[in-house]
C-alpha positions as YAML, in Angstrom:
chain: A
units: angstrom
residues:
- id: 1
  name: UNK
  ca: [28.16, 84.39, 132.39]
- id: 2
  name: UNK
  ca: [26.39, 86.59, 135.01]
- id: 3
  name: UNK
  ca: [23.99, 89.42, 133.10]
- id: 4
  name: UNK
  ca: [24.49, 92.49, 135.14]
- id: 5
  name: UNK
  ca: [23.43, 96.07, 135.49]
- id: 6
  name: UNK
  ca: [25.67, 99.26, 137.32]
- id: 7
  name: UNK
  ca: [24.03, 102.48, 138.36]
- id: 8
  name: UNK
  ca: [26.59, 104.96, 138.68]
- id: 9
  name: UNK
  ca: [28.75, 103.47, 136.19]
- id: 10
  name: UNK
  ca: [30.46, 106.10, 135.00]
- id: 11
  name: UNK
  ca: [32.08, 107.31, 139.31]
- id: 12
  name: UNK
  ca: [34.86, 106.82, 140.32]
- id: 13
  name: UNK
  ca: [34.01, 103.20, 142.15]
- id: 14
  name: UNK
  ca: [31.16, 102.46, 138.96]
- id: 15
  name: UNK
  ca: [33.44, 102.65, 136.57]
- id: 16
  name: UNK
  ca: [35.87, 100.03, 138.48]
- id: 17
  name: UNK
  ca: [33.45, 97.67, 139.04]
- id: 18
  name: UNK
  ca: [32.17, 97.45, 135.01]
- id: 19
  name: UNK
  ca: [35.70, 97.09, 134.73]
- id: 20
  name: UNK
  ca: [35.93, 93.82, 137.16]
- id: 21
  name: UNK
  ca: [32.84, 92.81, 135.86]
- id: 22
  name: UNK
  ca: [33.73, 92.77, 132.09]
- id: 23
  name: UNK
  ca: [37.26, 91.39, 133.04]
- id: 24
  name: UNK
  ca: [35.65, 88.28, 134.97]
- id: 25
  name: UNK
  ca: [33.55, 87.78, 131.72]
- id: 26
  name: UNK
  ca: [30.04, 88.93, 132.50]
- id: 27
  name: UNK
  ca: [27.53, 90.95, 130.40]
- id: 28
  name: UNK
  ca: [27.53, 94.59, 131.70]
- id: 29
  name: UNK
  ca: [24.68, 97.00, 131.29]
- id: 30
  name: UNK
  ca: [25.44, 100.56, 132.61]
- id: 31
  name: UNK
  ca: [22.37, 103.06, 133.80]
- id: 32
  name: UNK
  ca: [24.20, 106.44, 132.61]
- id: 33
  name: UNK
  ca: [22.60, 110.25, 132.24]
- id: 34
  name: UNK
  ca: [21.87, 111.16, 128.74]
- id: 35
  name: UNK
  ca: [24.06, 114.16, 129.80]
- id: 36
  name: UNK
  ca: [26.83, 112.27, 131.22]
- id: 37
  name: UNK
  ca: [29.87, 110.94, 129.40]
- id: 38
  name: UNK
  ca: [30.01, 107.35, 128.73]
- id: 39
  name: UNK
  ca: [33.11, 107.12, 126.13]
- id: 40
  name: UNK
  ca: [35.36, 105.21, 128.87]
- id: 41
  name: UNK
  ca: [32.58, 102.55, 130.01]
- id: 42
  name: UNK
  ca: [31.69, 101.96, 126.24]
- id: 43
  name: UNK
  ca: [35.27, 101.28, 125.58]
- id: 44
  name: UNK
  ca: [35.43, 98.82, 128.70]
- id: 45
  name: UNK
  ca: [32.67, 96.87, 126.84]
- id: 46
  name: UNK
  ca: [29.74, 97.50, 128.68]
- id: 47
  name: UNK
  ca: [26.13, 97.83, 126.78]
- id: 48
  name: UNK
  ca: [24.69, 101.65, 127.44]
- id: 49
  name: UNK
  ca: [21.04, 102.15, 129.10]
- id: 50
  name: UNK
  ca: [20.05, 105.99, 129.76]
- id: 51
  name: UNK
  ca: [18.12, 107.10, 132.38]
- id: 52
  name: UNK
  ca: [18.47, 107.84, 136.10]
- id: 53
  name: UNK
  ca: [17.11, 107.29, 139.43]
- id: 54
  name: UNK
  ca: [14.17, 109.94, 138.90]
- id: 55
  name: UNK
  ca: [12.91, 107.80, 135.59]
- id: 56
  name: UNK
  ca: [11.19, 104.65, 137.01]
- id: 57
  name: UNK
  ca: [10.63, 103.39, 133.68]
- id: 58
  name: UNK
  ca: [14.41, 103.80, 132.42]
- id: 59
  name: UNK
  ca: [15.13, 101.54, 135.74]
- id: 60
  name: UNK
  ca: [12.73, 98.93, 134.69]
- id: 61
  name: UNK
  ca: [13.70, 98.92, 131.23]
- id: 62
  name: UNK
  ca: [17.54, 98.71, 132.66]
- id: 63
  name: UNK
  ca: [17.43, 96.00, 134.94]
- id: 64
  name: UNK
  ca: [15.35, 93.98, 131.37]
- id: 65
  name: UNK
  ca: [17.00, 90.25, 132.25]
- id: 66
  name: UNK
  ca: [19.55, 90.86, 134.74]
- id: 67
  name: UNK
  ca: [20.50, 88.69, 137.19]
- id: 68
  name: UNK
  ca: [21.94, 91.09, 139.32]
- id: 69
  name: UNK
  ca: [21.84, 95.06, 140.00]
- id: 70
  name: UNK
  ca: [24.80, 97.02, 141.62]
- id: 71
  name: UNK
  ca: [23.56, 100.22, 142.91]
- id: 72
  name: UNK
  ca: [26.24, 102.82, 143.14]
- id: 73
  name: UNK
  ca: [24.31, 105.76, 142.27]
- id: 74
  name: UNK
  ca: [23.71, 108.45, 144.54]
- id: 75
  name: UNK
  ca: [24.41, 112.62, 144.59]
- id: 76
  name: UNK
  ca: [27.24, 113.18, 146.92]
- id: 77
  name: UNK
  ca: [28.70, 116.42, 148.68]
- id: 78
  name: UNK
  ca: [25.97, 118.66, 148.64]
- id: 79
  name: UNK
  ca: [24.47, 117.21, 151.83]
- id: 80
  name: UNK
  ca: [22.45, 120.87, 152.03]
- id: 81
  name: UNK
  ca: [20.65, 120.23, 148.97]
- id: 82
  name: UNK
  ca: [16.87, 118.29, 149.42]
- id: 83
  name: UNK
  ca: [17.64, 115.98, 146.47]
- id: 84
  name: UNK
  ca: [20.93, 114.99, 148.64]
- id: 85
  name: UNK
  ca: [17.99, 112.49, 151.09]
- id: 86
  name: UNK
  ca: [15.07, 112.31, 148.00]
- id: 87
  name: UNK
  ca: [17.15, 111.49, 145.21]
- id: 88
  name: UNK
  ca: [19.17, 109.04, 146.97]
- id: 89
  name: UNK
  ca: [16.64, 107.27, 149.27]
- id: 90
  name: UNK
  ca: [13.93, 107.71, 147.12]
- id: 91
  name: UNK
  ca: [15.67, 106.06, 143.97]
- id: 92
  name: UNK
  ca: [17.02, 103.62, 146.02]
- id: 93
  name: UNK
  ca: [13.67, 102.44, 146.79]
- id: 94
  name: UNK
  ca: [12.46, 102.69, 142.82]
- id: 95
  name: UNK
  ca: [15.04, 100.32, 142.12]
- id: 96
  name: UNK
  ca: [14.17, 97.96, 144.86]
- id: 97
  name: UNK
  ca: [10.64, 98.35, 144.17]
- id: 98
  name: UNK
  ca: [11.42, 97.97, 140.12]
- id: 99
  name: UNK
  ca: [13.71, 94.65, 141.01]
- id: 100
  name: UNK
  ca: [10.76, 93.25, 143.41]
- id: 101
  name: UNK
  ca: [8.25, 94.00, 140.22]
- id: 102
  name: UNK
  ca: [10.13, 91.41, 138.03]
- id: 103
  name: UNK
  ca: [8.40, 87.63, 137.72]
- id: 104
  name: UNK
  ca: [12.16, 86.20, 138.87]
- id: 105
  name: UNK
  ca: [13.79, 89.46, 141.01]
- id: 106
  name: UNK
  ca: [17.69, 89.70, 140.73]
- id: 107
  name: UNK
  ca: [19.85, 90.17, 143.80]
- id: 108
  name: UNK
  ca: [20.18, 93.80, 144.85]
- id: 109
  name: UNK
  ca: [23.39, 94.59, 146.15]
- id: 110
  name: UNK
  ca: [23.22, 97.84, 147.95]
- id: 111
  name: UNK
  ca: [26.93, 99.67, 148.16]
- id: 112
  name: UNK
  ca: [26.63, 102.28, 151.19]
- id: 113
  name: UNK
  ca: [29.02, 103.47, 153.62]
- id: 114
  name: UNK
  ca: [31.09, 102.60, 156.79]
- id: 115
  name: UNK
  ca: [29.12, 106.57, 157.49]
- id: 116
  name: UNK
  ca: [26.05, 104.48, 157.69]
- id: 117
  name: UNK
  ca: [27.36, 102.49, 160.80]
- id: 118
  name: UNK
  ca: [29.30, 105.69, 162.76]
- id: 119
  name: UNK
  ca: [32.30, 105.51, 164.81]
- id: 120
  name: UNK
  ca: [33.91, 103.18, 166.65]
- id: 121
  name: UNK
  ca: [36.45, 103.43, 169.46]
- id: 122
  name: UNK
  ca: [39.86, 103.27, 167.92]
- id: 123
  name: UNK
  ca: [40.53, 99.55, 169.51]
- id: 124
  name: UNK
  ca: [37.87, 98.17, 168.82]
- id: 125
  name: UNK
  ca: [36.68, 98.30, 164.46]
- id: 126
  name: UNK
  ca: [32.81, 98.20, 163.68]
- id: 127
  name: UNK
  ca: [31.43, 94.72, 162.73]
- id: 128
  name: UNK
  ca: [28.14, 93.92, 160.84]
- id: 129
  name: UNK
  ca: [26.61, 92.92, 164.56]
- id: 130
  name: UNK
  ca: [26.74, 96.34, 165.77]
- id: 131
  name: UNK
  ca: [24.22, 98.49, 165.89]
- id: 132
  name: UNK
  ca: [24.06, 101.64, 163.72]
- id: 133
  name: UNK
  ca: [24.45, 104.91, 164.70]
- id: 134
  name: UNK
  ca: [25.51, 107.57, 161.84]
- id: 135
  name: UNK
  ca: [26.38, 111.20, 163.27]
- id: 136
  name: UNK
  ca: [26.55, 112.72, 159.48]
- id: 137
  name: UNK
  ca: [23.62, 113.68, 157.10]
- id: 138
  name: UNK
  ca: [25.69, 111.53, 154.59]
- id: 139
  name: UNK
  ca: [26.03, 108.59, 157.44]
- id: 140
  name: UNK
  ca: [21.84, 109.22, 158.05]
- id: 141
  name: UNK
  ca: [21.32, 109.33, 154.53]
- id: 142
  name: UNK
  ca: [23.20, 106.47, 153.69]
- id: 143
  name: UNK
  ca: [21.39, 104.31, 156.10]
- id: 144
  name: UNK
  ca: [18.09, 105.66, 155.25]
- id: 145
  name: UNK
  ca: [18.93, 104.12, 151.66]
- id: 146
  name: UNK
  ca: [19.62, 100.98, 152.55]
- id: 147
  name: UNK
  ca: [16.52, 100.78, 154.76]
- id: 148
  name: UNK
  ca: [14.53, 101.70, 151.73]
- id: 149
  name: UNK
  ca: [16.01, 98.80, 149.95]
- id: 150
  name: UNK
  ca: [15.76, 96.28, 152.74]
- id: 151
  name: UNK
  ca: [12.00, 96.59, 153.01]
- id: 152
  name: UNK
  ca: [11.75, 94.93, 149.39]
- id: 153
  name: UNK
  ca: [14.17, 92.46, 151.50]
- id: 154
  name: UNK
  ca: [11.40, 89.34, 151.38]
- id: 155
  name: UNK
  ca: [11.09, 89.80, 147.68]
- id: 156
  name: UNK
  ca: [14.65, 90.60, 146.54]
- id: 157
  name: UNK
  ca: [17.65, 88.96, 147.76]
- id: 158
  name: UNK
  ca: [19.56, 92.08, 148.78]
- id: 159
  name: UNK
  ca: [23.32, 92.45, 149.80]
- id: 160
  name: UNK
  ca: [24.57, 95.73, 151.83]
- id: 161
  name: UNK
  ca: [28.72, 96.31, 151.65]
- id: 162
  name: UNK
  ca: [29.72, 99.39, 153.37]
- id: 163
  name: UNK
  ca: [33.22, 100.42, 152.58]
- id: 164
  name: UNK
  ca: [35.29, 103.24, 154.56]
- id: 165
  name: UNK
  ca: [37.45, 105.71, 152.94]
- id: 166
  name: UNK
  ca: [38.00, 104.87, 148.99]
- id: 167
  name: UNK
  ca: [41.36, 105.62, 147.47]
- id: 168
  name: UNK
  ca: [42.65, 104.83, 143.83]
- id: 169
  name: UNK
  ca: [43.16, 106.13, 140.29]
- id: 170
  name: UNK
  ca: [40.42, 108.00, 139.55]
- id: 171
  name: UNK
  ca: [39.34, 109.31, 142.68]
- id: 172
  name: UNK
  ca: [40.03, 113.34, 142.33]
- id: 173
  name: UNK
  ca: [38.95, 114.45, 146.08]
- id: 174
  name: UNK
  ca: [41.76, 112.44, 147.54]
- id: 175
  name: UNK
  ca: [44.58, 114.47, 145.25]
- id: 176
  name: UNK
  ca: [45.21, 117.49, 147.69]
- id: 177
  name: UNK
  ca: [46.01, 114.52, 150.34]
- id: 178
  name: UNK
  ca: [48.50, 113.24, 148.48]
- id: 179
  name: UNK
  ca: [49.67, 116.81, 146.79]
- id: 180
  name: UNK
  ca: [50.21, 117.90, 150.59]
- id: 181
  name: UNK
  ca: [52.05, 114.84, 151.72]
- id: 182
  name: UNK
  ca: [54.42, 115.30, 148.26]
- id: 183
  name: UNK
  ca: [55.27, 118.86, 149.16]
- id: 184
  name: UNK
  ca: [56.09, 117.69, 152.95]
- id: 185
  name: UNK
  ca: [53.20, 118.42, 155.01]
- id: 186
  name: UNK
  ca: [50.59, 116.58, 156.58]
- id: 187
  name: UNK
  ca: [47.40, 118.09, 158.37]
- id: 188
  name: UNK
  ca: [45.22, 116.00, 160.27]
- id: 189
  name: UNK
  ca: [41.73, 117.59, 160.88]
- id: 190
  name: UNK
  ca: [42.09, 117.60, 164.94]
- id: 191
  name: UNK
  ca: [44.42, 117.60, 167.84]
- id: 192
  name: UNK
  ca: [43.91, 114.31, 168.62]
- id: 193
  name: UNK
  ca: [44.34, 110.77, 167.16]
- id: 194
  name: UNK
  ca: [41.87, 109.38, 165.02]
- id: 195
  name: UNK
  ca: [42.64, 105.82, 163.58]
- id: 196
  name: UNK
  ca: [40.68, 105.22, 159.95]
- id: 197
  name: UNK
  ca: [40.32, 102.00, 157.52]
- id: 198
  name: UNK
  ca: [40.26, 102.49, 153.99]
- id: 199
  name: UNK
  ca: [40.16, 100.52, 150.98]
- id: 200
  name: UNK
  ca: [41.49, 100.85, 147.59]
- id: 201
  name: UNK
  ca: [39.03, 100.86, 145.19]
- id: 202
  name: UNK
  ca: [40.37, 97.76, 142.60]
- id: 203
  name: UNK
  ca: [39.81, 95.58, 145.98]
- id: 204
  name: UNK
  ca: [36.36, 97.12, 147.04]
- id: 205
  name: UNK
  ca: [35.15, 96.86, 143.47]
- id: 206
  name: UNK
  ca: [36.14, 92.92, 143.52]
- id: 207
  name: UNK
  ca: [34.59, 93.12, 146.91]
- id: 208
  name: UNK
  ca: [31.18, 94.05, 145.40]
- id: 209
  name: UNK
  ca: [31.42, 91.34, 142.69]
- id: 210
  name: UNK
  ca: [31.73, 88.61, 144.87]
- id: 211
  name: UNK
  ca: [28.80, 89.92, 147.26]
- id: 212
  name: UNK
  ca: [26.24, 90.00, 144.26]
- id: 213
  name: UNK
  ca: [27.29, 86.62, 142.90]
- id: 214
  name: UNK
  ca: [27.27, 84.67, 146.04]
- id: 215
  name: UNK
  ca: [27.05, 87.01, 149.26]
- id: 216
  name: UNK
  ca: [24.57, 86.82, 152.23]
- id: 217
  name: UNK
  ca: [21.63, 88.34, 151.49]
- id: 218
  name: UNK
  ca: [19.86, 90.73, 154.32]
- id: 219
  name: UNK
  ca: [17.00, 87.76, 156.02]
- id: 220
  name: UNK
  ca: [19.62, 85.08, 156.22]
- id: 221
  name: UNK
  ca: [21.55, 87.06, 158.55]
- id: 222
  name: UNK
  ca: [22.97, 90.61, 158.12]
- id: 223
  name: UNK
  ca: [22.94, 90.82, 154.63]
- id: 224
  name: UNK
  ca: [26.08, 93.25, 155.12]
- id: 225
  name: UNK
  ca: [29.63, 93.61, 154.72]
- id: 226
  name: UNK
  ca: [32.45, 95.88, 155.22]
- id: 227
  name: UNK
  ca: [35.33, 95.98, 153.23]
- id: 228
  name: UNK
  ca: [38.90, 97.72, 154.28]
- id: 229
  name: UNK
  ca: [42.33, 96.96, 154.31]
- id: 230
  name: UNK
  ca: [43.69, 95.09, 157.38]
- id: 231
  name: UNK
  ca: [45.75, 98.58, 158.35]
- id: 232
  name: UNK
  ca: [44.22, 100.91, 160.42]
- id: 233
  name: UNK
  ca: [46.64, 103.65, 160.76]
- id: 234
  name: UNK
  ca: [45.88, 107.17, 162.70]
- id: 235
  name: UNK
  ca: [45.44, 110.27, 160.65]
- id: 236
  name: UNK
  ca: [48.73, 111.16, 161.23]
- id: 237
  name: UNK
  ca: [50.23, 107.72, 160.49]
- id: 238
  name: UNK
  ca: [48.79, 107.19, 157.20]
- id: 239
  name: UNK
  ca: [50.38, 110.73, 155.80]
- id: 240
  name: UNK
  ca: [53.42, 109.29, 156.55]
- id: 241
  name: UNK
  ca: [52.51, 105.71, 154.80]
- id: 242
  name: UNK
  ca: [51.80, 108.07, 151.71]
- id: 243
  name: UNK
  ca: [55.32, 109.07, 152.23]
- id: 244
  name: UNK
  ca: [56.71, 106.03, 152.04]
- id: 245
  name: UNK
  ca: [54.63, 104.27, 149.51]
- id: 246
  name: UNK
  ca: [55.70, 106.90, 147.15]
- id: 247
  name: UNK
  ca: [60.08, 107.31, 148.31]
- id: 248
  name: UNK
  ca: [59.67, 110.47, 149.73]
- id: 249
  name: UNK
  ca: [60.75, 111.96, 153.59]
- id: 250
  name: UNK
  ca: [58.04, 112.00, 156.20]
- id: 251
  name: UNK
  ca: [55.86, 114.83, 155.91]
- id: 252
  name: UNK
  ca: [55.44, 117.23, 158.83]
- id: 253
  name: UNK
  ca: [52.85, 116.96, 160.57]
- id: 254
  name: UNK
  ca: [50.21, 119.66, 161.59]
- id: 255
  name: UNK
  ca: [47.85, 119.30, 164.36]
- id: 256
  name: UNK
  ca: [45.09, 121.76, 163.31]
- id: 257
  name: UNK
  ca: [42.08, 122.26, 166.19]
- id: 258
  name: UNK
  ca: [38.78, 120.88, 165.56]
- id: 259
  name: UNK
  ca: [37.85, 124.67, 165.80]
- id: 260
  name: UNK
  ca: [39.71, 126.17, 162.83]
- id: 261
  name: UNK
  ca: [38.78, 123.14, 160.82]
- id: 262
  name: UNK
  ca: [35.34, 124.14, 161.50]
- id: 263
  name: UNK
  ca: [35.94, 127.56, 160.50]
- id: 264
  name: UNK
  ca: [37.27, 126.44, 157.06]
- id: 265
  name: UNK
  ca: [34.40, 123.37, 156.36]
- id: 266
  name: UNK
  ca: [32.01, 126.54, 157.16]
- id: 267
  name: UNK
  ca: [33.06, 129.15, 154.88]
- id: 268
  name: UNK
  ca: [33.69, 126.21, 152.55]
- id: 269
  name: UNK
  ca: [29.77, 125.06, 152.39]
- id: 270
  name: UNK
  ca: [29.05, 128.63, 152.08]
- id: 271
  name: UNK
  ca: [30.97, 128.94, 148.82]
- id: 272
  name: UNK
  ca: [29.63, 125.73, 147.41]
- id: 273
  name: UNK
  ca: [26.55, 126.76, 148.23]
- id: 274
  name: UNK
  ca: [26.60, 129.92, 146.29]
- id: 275
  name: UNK
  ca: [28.56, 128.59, 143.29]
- id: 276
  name: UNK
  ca: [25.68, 125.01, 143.53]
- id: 277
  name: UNK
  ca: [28.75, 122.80, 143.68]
- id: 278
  name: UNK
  ca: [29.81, 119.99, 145.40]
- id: 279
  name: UNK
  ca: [32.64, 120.03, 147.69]
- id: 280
  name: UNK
  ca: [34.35, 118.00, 150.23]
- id: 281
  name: UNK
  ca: [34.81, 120.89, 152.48]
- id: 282
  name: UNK
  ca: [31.71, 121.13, 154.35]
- id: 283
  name: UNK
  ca: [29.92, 121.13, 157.82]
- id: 284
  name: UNK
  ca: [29.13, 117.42, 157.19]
- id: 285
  name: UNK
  ca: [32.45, 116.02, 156.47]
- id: 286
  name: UNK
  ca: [34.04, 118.09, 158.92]
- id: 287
  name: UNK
  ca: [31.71, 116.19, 162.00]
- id: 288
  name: UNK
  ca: [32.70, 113.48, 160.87]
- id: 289
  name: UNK
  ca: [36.64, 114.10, 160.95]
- id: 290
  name: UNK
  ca: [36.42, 115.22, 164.14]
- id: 291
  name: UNK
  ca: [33.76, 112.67, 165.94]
- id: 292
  name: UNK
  ca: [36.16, 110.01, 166.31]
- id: 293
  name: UNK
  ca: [37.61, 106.60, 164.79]
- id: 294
  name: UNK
  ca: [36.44, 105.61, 161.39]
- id: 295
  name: UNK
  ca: [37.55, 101.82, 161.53]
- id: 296
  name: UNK
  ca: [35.53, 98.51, 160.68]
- id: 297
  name: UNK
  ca: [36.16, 94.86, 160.78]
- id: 298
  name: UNK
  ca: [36.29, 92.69, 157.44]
- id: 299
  name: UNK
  ca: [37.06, 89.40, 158.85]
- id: 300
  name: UNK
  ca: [33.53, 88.36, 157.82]
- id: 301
  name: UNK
  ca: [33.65, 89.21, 153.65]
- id: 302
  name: UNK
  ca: [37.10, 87.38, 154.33]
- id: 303
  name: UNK
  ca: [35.74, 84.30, 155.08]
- id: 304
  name: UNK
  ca: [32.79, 84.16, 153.36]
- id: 305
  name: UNK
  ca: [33.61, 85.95, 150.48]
- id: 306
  name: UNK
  ca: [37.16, 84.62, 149.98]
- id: 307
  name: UNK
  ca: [38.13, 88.42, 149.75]
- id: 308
  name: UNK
  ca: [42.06, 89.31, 150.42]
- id: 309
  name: UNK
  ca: [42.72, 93.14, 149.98]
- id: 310
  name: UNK
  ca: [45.86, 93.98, 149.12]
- id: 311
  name: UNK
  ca: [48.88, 95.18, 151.92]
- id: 312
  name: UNK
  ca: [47.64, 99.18, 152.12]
- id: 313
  name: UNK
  ca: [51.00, 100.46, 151.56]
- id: 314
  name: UNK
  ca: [51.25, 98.89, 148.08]
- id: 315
  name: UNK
  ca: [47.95, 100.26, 146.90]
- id: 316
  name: UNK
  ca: [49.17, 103.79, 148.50]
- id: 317
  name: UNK
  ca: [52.29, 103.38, 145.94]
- id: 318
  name: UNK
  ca: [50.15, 102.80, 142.88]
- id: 319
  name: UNK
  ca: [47.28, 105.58, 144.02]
- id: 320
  name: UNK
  ca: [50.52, 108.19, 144.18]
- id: 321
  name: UNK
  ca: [52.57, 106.60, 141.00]
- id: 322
  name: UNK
  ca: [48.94, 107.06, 139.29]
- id: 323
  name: UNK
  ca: [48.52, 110.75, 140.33]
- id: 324
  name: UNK
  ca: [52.18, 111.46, 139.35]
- id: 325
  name: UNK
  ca: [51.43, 110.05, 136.15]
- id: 326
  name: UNK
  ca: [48.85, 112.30, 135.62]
- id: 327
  name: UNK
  ca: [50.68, 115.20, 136.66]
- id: 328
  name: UNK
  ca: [48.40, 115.92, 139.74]
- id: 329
  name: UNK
  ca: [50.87, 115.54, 142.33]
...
């Protein structure tokens, strides 16, 4: 039995890997806010710590015996805020630094972003050997966080998996994609063709698992892995595999220019900005659904994590069938 420790335990991806973590068996301690709500995670079974990123002690008390730390938590969508870069590299490097402290350090495993790597041309998918090159301030910040992590890298054995675009239960900024598709439209952010990977997010978390138990750590090679589905369909393409994973027509689809996408990520920030809330329309996301391809390789957690996602179109089914259930779509 593994003894292991989740920041972010209570997001959307957190939450699903205390839940593969308790399934396999394994002792679970959650980091969680005194503020936040923790009723779900206690039900999965997992032992409560409180504290955050900002309290270096509650991390040290946290990681106590654990033989491994998954590090999921970070402040997303509000990439205009300073705590977006200090919060999220700088805790990043207080739990590094609070792992490396220990007499006997336990594995890191750092979950970032495909973001952190940048595009790729759509026929040929990013791979852990190419250089990185982010063209967001989430993409910049994400890398900047594992950095912080890898220079603790000859005291902590530290694992990096970078998934794409996340989709499952749970995941609430992904509803209007799938609300849209339902009522028969489909709008893809630009003119042109963009191909993306994505994962669903009971594979990723099993993904993550694996990598702390027995991944490559960053010194004897790359340290990193990506994770997506073998499918990489175009924007357009995948709103009509959301069509068809749920029984319903094609959706029509509507070419909107980079331009008036812009126009609506704009005013979008500007709202979320007034009203301090996150939001997924904003200047940031909207470079990076119109910079290019979003694709990456997983051939490598394949083979050396044993990893098999499931066929996209099935986990497309169960994402919709789960939204549906919830009356969201």
């Amino acid at each position: 039995m593994t003894r292991a420790l989740v920041t972010g335990a209570t997001g959307f991806i957190g939450a699903h890997v205390v839940r593969t973590l308790v399934e396999g068996g394994h002792r679970v301690t959650a980091l969680v806010r005194a503020s936040s709500s923790r009723e779900s995670i206690e039900k999965m079974g997992a032992q409560i710590a409180l504290g955050d990123m900002e309290d270096t002690d509650s991390l040290v008390r946290a990681i106590g015996d654990v033989d491994v730390v998954f590090h999921l938590a970070t402040v997303l969508k509000v990439p205009w805020k300073t705590e977006f870069r200090t919060v999220n590299i700088g805790g990043t490097a207080a739990l590094a630094k609070a792992c490396a402290d220990r007499a006997t350090p336990p594995a890191l495993v750092i979950v970032s972003s495909l973001a952190a790597g940048g595009i790729s041309p759509p026929d040929r998918p990013r791979t852990e050997r190419d250089p990185s090159k982010p063209i967001s301030r989430y993409g910049r910040m994400k890398l900047d966080s594992e950095q912080a992590a890898v220079a603790f890298a000859k005291q902590v054995p530290i694992t990096i998996v970078r998934p794409p675009m996340v989709l499952g239960d749970g995941d609430r900024w992904a509803v209007p994609l799938f609300k849209s598709v339902a009522r028969g439209t489909h709008v893809t952010p630009t003119l042109r063709d963009h191909r993306v990977s994505l994962v669903h997010v009971r594979d990723l978390a099993t993904a993550i698992v694996t990598a702390g138990m027995w991944g490559e750590r960053v010194g004897d090679d790359t340290g990193m892995y990506y994770v997506a589905a073998d499918e990489r369909p175009t924007y357009a393409e995948l709103g009509a595999m959301i069509a068809r994973a749920m029984g319903l027509p094609p959706p029509r689809v509507v070419r909107s220019p980079a331009l008036a996408t812009g126009v609506l990520a704009f005013f979008g920030e500007v709202v979320a900005r007034i009203r301090d809330q996150p939001t997924m329309l904003n200047m940031d996301k909207w470079r990076e659904a119109t910079a290019g391809s979003w694709i990456c390789d997983a051939t490598k957690a394949r083979g050396e994590l044993g990893w098999t996602p499931a066929p996209l179109i099935e986990r497309l089914g169960e994402t919709g069938r789960a939204y549906r259930e919830a009356g969201l779509v």
